[in-house]
N, C-alpha and C positions, 0 to 999 in steps of 0.2 A: 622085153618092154615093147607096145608097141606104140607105133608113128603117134596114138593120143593119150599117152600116158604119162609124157611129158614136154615143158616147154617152158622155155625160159627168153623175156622180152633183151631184146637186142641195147633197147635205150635206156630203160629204168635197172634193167637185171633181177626183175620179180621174176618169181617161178611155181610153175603148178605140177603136180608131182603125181596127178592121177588125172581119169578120163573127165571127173566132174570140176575140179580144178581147172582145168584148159577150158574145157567149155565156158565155164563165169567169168574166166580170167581174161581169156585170151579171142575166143568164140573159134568156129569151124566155118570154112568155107566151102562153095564149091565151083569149083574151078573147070568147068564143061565137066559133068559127071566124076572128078576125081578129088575128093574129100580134101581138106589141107587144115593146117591150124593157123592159123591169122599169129603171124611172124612177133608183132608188135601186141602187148598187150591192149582191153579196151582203154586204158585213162593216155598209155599215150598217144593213141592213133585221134 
């Protein structure tokens, strides 16, 4: 599995379970050139 294929929000507990799921769910950052997945889903940030 890798780092974008899953992710689960810290405050709600919603979860996405593949790379396109994270991306709508959650969104991708980037952090000085290094990719990350935004910790918090978008509804609760």
């Amino acid at each position: 599995m890798g780092k974008f294929d899953y992710a689960k929000c810290p405050n709600c507990g919603k979860v996405a379970h593949n790379r396109q799921e994270v991306d709508e769910r959650f969104g991708i950052r980037n952090n000085d050139g290094n990719l990350m997945v935004q910790s918090w889903c978008r509804k609760c940030r």
